[in-house]
Backbone as numpy.savetxt, mean C-alpha at the origin, in Angstrom:
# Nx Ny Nz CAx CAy CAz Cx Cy Cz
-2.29 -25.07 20.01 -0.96 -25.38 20.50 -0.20 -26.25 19.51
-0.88 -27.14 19.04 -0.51 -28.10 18.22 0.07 -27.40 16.65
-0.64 -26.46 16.11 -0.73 -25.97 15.37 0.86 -24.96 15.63
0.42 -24.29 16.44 1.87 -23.37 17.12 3.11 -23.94 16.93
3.26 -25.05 17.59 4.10 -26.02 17.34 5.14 -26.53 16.13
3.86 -26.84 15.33 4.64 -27.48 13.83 4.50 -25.91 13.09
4.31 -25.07 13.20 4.71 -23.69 12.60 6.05 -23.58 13.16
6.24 -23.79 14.44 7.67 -23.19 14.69 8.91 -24.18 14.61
8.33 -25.65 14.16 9.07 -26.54 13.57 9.64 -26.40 11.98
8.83 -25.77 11.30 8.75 -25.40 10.16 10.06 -24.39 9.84
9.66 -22.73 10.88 10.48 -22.47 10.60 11.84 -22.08 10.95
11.90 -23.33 12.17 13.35 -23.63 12.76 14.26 -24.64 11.70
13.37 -25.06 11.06 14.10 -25.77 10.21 14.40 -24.70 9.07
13.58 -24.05 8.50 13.89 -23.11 7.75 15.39 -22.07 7.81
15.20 -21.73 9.11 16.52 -20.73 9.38 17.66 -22.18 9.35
17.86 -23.10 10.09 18.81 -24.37 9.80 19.11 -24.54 8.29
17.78 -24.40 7.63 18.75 -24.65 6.05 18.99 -23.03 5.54
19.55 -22.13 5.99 20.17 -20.88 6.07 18.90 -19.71 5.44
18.14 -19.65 5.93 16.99 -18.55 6.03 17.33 -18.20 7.39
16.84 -16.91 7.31 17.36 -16.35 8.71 15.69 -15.65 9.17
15.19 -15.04 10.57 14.27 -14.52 11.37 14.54 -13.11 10.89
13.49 -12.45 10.33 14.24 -10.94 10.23 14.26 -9.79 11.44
14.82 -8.83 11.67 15.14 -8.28 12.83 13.65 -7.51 13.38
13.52 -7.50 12.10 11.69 -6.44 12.94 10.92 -7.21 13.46
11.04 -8.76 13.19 10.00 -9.55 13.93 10.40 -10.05 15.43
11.79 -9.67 15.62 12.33 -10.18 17.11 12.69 -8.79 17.86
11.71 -7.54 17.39 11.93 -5.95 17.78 10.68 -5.30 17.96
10.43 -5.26 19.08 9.06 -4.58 19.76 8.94 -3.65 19.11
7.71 -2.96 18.91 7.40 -1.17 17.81 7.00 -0.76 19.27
8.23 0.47 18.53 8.14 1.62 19.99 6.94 2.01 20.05
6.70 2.21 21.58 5.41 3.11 21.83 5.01 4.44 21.19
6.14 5.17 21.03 5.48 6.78 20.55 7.27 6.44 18.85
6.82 7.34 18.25 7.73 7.76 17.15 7.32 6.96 16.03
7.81 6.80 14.81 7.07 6.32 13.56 8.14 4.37 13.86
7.49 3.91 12.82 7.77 2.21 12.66 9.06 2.20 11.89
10.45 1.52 12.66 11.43 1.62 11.74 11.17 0.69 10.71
11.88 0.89 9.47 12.14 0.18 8.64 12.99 -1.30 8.51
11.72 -2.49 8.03 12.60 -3.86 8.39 13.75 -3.62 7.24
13.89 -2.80 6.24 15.33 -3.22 5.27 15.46 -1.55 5.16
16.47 -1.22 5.14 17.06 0.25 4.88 16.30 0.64 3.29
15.95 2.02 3.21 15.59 1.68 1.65 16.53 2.63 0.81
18.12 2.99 1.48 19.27 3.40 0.52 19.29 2.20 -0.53
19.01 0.89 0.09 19.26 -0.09 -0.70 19.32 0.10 -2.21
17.92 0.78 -2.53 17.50 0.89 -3.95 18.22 1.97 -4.61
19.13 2.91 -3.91 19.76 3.34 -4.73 20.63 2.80 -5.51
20.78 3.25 -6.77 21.92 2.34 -7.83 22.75 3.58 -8.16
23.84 2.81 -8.52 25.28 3.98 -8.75 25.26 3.17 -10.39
24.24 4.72 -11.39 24.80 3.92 -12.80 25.68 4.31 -13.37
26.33 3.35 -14.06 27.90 3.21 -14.56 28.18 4.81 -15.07
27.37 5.37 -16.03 27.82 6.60 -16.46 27.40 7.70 -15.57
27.12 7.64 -14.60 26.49 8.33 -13.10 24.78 9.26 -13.96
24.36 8.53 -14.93 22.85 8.62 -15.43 21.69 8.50 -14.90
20.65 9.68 -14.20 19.70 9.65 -13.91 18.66 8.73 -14.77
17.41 8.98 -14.43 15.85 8.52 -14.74 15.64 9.54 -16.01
15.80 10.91 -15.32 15.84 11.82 -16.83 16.75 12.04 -17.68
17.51 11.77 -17.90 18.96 11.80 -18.42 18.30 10.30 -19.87
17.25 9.38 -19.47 17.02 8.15 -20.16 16.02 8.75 -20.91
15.05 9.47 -20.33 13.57 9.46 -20.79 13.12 9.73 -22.65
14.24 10.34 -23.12 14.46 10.84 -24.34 14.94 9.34 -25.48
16.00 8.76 -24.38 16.96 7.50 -25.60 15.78 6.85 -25.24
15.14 6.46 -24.19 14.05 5.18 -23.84 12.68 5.27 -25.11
12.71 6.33 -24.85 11.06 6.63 -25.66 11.51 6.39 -27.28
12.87 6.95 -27.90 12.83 6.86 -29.15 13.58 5.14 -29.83
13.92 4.41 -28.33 14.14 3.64 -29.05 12.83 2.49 -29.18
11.82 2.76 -28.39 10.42 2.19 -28.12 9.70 2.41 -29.49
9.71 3.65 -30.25 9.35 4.02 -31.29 10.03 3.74 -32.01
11.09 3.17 -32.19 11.80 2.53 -33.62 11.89 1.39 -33.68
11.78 0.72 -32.61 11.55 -0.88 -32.98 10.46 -1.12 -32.64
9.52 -1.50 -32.04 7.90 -1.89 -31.90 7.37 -1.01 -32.89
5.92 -0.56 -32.53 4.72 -0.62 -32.92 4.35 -1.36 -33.92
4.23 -1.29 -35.19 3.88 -1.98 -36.16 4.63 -3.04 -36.83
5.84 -3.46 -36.37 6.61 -4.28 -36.88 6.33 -5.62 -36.42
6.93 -6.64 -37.10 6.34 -7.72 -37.28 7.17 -8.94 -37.35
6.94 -9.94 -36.91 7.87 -11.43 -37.58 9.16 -10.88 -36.90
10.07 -11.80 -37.56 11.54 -11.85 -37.22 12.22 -10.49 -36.28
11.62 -9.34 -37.45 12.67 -8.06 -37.09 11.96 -7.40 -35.54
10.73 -7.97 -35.57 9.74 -7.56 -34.18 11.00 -8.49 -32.92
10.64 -9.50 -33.15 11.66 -10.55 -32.22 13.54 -10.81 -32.13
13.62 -9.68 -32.79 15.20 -9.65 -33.01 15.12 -7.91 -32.52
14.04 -7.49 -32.41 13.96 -5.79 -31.55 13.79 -6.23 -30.00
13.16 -7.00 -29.72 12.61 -7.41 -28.28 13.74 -7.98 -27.78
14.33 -9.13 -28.14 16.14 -8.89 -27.90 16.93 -8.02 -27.19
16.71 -6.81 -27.97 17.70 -5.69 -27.63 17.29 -5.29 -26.51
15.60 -5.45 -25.92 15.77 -5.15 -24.33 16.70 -5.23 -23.23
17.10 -6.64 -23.79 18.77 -7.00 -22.50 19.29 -6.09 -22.88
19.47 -5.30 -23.66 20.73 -4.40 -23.38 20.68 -3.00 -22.19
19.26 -2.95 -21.91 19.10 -1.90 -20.74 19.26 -2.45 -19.77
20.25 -2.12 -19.30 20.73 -2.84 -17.76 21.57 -2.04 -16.62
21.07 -0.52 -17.02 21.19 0.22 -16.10 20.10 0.73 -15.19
20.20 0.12 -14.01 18.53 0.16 -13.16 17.94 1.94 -13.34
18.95 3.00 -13.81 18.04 4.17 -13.99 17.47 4.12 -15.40
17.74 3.23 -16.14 17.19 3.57 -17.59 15.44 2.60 -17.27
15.13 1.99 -16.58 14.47 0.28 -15.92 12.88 1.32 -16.35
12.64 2.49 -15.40 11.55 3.25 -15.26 11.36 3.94 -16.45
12.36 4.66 -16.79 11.96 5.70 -18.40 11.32 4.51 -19.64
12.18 3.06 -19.44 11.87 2.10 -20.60 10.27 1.81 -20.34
10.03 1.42 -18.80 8.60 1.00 -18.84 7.32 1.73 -18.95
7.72 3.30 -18.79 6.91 4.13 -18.98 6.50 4.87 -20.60
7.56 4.30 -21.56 7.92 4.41 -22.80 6.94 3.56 -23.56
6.93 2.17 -22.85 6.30 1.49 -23.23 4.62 1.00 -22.84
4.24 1.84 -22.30 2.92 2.17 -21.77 1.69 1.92 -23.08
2.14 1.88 -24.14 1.16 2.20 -25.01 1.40 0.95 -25.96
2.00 0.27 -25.77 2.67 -0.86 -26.69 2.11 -2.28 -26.08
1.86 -3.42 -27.04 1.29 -4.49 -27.00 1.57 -5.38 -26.14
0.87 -6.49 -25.15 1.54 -7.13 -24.10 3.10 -7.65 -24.02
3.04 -8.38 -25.71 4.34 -8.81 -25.87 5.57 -8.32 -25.61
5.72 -7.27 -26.00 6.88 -6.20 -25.17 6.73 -6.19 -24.21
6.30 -5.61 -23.11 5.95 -5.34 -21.67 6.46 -6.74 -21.24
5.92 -7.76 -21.32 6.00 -9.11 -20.89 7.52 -9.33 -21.17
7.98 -8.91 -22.40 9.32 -9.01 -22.60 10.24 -8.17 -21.15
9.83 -7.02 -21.33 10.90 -5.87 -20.40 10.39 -6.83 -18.98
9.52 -7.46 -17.98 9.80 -8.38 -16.97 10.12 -9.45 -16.91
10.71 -10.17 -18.25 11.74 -11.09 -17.88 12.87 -10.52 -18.05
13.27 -9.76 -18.97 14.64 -8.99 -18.78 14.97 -8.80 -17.35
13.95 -7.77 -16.34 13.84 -7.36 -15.42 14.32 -8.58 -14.36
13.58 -9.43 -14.66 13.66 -10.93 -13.68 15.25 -11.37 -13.97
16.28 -10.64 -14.64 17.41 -11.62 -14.88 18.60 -10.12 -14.14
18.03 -9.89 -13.64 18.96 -8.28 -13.07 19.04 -8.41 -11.85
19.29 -9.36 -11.18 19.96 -9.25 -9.83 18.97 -8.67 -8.67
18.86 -8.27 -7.51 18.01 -7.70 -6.50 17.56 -6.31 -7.19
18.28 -5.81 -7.67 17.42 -4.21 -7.98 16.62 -4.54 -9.27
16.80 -5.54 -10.46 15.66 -5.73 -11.22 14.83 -6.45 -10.30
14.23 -6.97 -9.28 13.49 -7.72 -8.45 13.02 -6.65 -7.80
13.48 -5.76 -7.35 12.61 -4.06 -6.71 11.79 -3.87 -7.60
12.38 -3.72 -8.85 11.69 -2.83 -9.90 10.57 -3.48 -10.40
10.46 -5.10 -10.18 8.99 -6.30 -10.71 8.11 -5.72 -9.37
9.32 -5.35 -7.98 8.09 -5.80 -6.89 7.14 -4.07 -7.43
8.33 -3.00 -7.53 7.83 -1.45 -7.94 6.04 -1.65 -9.27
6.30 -2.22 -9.97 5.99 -2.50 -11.10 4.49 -3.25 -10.15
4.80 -4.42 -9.69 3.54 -4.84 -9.11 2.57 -3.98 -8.08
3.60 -3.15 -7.28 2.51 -1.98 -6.60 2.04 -1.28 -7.25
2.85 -0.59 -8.31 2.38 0.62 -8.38 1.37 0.93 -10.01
1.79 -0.26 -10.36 0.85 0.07 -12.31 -0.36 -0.36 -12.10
-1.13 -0.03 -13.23 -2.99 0.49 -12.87 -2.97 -0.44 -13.55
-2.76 -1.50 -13.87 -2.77 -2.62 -15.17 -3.13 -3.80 -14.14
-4.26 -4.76 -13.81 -3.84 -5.79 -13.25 -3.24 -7.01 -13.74
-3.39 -7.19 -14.72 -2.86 -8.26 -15.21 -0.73 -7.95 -15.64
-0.48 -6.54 -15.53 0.48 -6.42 -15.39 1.34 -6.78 -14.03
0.47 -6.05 -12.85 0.55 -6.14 -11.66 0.86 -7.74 -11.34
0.04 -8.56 -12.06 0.40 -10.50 -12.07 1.20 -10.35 -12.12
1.64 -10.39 -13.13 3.04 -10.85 -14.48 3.95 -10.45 -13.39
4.17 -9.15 -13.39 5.09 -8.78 -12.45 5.69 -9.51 -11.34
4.43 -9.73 -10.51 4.49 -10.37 -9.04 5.28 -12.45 -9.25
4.65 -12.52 -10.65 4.66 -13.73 -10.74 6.36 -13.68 -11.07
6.97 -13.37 -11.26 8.17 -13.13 -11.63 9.34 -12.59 -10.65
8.76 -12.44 -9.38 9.27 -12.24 -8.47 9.88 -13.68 -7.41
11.06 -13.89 -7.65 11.80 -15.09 -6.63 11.56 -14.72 -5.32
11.32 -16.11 -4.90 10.97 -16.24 -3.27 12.48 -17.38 -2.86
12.74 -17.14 -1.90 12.39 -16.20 -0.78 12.92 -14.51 -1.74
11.78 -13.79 -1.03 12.48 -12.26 -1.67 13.64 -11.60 -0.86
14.20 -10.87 -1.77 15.44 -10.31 -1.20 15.09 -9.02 -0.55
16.02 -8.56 0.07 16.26 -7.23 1.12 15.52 -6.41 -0.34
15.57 -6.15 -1.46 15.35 -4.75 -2.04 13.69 -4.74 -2.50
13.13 -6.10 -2.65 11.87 -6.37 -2.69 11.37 -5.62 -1.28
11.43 -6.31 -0.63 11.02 -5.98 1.07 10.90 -4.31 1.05
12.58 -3.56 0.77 12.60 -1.94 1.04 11.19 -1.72 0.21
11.34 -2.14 -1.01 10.28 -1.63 -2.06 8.30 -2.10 -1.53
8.59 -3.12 -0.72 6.91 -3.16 -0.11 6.70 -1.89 0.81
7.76 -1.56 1.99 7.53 -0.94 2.71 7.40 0.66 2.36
7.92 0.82 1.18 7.74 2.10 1.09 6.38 2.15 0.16
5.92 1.44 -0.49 4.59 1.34 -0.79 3.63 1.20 0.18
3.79 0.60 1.31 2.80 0.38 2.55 2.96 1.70 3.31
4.03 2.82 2.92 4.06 4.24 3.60 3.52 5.19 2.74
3.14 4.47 1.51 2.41 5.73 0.34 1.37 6.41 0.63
1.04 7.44 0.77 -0.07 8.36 1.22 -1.84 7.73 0.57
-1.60 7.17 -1.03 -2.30 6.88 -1.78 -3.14 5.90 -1.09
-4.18 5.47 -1.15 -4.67 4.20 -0.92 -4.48 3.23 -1.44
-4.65 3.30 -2.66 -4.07 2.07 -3.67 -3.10 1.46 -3.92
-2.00 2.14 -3.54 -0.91 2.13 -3.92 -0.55 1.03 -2.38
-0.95 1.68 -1.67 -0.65 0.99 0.22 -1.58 -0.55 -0.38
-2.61 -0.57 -0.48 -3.55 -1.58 -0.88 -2.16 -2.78 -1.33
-2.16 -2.26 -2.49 -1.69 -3.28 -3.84 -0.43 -3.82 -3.15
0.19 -3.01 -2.09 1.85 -3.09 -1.67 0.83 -4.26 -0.70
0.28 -4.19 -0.29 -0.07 -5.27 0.99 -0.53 -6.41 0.69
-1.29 -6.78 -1.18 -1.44 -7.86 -1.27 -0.02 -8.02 -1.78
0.74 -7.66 -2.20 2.18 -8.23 -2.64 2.91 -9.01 -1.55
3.18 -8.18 -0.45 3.41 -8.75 0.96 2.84 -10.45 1.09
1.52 -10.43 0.88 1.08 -11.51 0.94 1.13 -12.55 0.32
1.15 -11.93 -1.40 1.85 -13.33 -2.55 3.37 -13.69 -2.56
4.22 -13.03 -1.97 5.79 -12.91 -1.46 6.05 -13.64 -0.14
5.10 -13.90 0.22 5.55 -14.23 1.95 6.28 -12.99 2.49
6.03 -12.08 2.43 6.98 -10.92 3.37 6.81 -10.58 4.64
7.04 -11.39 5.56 6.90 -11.42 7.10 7.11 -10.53 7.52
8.93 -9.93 7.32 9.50 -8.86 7.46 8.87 -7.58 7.67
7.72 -7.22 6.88 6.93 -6.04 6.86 5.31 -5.91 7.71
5.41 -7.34 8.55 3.65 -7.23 9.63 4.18 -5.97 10.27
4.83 -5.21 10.93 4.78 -4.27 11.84 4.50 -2.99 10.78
4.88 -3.26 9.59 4.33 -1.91 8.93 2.77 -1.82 8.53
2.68 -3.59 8.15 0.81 -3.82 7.59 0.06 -2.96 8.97
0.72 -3.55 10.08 -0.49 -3.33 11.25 -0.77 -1.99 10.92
0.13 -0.78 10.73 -0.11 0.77 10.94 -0.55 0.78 9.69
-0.50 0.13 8.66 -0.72 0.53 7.03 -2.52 -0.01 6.98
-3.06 -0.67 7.79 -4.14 -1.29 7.24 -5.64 -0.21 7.88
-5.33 1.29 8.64 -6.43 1.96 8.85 -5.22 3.17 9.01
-6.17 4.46 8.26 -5.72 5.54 8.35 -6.76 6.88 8.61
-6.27 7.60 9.40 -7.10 8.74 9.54 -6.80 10.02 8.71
-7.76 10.57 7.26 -7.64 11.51 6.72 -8.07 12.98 7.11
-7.43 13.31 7.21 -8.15 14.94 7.95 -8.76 15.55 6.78
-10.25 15.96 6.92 -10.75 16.78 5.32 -10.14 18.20 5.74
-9.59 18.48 4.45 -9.29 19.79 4.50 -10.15 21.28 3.69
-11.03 20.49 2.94 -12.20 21.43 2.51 -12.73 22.41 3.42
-13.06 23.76 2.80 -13.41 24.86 4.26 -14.71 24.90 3.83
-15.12 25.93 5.11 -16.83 26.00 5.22 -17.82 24.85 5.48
-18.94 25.30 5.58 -19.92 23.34 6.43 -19.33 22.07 5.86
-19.44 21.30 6.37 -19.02 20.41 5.90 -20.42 19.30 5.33
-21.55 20.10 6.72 -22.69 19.33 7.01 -23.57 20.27 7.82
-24.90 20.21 7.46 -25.78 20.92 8.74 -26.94 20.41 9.51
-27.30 20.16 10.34 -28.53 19.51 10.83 -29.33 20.18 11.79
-30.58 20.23 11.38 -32.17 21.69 11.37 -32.89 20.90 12.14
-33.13 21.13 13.57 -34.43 20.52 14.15 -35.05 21.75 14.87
-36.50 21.94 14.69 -36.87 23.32 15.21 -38.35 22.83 14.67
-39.18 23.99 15.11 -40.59 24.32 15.01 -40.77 25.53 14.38
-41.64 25.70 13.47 -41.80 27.08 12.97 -43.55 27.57 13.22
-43.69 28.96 13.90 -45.07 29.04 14.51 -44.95 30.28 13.61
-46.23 30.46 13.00 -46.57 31.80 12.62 -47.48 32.53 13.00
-47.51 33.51 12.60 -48.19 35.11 13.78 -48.41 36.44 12.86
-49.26 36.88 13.09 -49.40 38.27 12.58 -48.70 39.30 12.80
-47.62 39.69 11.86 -46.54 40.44 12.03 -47.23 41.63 11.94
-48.26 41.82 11.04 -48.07 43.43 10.85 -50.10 43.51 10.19
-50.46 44.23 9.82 -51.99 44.52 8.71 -51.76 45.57 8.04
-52.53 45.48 6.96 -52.57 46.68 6.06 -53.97 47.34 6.03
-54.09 48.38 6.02 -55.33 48.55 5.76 -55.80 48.85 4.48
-57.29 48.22 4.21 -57.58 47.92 2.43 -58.81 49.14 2.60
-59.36 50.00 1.81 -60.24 51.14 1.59 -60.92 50.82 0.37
-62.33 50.68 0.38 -62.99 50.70 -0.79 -64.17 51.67 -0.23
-64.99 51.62 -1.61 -65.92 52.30 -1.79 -67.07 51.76 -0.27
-67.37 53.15 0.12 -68.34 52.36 1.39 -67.79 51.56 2.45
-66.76 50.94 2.42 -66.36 49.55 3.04 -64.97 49.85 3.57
-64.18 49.27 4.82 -63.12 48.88 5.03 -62.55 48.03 5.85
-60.96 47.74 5.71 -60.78 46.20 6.10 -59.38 46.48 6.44
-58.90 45.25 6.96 -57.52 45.06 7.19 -57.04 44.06 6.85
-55.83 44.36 5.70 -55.37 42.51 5.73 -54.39 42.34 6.20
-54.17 40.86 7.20 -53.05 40.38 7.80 -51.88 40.35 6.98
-50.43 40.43 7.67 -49.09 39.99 7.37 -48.53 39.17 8.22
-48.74 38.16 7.54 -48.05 36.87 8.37 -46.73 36.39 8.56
-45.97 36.32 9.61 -44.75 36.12 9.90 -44.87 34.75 10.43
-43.17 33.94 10.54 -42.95 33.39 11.13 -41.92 32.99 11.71
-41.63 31.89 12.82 -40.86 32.26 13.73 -40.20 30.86 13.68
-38.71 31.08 13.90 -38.48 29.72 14.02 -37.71 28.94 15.36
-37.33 28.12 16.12 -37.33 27.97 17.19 -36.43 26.36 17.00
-35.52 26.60 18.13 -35.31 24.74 18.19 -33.16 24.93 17.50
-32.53 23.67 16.99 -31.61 24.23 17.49 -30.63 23.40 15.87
-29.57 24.20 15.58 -28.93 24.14 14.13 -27.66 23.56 14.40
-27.53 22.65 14.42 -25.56 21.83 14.29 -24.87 22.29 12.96
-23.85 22.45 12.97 -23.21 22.95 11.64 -21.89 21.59 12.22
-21.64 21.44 10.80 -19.88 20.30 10.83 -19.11 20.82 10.21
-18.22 21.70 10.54 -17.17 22.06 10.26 -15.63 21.44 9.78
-15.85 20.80 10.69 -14.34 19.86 10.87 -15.07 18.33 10.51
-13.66 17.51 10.41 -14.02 15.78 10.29 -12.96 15.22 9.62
-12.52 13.69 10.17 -11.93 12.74 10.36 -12.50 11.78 9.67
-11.30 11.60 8.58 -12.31 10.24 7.82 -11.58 8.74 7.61
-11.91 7.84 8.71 -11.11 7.10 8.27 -11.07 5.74 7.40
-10.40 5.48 6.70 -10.31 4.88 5.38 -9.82 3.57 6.14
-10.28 2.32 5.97 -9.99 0.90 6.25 -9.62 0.39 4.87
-8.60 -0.41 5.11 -7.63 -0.66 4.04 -7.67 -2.43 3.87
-8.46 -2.99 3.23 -9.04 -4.12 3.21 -8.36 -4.95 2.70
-7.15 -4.64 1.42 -6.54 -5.49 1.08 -4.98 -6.19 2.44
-5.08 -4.62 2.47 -3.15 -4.59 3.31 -3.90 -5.29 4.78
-5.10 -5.20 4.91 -5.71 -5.75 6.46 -5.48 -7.38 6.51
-6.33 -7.88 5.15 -6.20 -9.27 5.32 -5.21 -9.88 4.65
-3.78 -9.45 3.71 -2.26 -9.79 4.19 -2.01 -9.68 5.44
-2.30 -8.94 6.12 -1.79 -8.71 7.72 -2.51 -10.26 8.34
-3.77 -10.18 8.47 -3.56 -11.37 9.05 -3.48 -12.93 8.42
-3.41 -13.14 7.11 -2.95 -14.17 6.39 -1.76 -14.38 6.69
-0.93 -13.39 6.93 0.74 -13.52 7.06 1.18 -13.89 8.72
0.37 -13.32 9.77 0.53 -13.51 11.04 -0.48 -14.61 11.58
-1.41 -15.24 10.96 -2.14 -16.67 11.11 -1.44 -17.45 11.02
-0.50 -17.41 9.85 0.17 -18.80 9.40 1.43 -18.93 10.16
2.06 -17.56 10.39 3.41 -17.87 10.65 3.23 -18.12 12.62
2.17 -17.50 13.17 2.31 -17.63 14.63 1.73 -19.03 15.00
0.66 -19.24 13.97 -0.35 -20.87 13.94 -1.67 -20.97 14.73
-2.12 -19.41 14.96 -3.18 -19.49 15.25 -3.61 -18.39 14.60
-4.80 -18.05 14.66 -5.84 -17.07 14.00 -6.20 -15.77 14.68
-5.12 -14.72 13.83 -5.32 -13.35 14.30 -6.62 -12.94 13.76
-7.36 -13.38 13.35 -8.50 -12.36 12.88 -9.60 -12.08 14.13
-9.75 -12.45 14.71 -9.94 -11.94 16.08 -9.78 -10.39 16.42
-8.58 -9.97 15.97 -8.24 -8.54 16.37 -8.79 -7.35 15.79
-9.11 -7.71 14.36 -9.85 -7.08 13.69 -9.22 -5.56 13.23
-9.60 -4.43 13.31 -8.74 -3.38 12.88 -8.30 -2.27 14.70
-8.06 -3.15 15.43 -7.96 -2.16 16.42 -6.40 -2.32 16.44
-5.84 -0.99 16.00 -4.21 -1.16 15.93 -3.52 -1.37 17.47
-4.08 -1.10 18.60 -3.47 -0.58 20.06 -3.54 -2.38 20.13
-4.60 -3.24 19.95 -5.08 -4.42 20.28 -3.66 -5.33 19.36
-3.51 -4.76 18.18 -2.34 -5.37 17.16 -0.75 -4.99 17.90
-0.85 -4.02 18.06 0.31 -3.73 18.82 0.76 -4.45 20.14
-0.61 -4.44 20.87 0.12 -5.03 22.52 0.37 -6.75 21.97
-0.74 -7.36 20.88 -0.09 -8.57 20.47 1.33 -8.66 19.91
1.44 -8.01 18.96 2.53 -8.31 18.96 4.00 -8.01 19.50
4.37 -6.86 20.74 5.27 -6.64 21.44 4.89 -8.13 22.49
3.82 -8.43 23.11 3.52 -9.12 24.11 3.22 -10.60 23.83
3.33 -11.16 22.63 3.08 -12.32 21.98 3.78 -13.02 20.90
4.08 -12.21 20.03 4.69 -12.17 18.66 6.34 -12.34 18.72
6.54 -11.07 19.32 7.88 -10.41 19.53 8.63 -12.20 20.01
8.05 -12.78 21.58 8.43 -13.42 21.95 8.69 -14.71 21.91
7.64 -15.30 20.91 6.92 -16.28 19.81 8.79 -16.04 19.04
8.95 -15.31 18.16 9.92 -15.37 17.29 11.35 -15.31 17.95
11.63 -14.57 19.28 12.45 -14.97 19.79 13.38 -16.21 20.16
11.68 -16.99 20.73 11.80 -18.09 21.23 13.04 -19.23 19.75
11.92 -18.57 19.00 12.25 -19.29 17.48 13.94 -19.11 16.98
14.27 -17.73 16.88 15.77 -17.41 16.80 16.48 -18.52 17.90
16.17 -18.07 19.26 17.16 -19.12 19.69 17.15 -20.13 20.02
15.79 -21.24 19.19 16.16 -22.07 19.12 17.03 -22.90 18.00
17.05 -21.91 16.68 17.70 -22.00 15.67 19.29 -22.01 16.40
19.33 -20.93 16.88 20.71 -20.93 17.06 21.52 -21.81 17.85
20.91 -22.57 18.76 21.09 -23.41 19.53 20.91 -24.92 18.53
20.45 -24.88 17.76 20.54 -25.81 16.97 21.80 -26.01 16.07
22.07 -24.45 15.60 22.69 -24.31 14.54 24.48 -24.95 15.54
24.48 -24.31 16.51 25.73 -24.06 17.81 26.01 -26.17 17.47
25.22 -26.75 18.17 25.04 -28.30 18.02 25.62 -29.17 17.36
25.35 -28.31 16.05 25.24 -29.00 14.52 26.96 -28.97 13.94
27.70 -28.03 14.71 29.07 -27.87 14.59 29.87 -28.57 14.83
């Protein structure tokens, strides 16, 4: 209780110095239909100045990567790295970093502070950059470069990583959530942190043989020699008892990173300890329409009633 308490002291004061409750946390998740989205994700569209796609770059990006880096050196190396500021059209952002895939930290490290000085859509593109590259120490850099509190286009950009089909990709989006403080997105962690894969491979999947096998004299031959004759057995056998075949199957994948953001993020902010709930989503759900929802309510209006006061 105590604990409950100075959490929601915390962040009544928080919204008072103009942070606001975001709307998905004071909005029950419907019973049946998919989880709306806490930030629209048109957001991330950009209108660039010369109306220039991603491919429309991929050609100027790559050859200007190859004329100033690789082997260059001293001054003219650091008077090339420079010229990064000059890409500052968020569709050129992806062709440049994928250009530069093969090139030494120093660049790279360069293109996310550039990135860090571009307004909310270079801040998508650090949070993009931290989900989605196979690099971890890029994945840092990135994240580390990301301003808190995060903005609406960070947020669009977790949630659509926490809807990625991939595992990894959902993974990496859920510890981001967690080094961001992104509250905004617990109603997506809860559905993002266990998934059911349907195998789609045909034929057994699996078979399992329990039976007895008795053998018996199927048949004799008869053997003729000199003086003498005989019969030799043909032995059969029989088998008995009963064969499972697995055809079909459900595999479901527990998502360990995006699980424990989920409850790192809803421990701290409610002030007691969801881990209790463990991965049962129906158990996450009735908490939070029946606990959560009302917990943050409470919180909005007491902000607002504060804020009303203060006038």
């Amino acid at each position: 209780m105590i604990l409950r308490l100075v959490a929601s002291m915390l962040i009544t004061a928080a919204v008072q110095a103009g942070g606001t409750i975001p709307t998905s946390l004071v909005t029950p998740i419907p019973a049946t239909g998919g989880i709306p989205y806490a930030v629209d994700p048109s957001i991330l569209q950009s209108q660039s100045p010369a109306g220039a796609s991603q491919s429309g770059y991929e050609r100027s990006t790559t050859d200007f990567v190859r004329s100033h880096f690789g082997v260059r050196r001293g001054t003219v190396r650091r008077d090339n790295i420079g010229m990064i500021s000059r890409w500052q059209d968020p569709a050129s952002w992806q062709p440049l970093w994928d250009a530069m895939e093969d090139e030494k930290d120093d660049i790279r490290l360069a293109m996310l502070d550039h990135l860090a000085t571009q307004g909310p859509l270079g801040q998508a593109m650090l949070a993009k950059i931290s989900i989605r590259s196979s690099e971890p120490t890029m994945r840092h850099e990135a994240s580390r470069r990301i301003a808190r509190p995060v903005c609406d286009e960070v947020i669009a950009m977790i949630e659509l990583g926490l809807r990625d089909s991939r595992h990894v990709v959902v993974n990496q989006a859920g510890i981001l959530a967690g080094k961001v403080d992104a509250f905004a997105v617990i109603p997506s962690l809860i559905f993002a942190q266990v998934t059911a894969d349907e195998k789609k491979d045909t034929g057994d999947l699996a078979w399992i043989a329990q039976g007895t096998r008795t053998n018996y004299i199927a048949n004799v031959v008869a053997v003729v020699g000199d003086g003498a004759g005989a019969f030799q057995p043909v032995m059969g056998s029989l088998q008995t008892g009963v064969l499972m075949r697995v055809q079909d199957a459900t595999v479901y994948t527990y998502r360990t990173d995006a699980h424990q953001s989920l409850v790192a993020l809803t421990s701290r902010d409610w002030g007691q300890s969801t881990a209790d709930m463990g991965w049962d989503m129906k158990k996450w759900w009735e908490w939070f329409n029946g606990e959560y929802v009302p917990f943050k309510q409470a919180q909005l209006a007491s902000a607002n009633t504060a804020a009303s006061s203060a006038k």
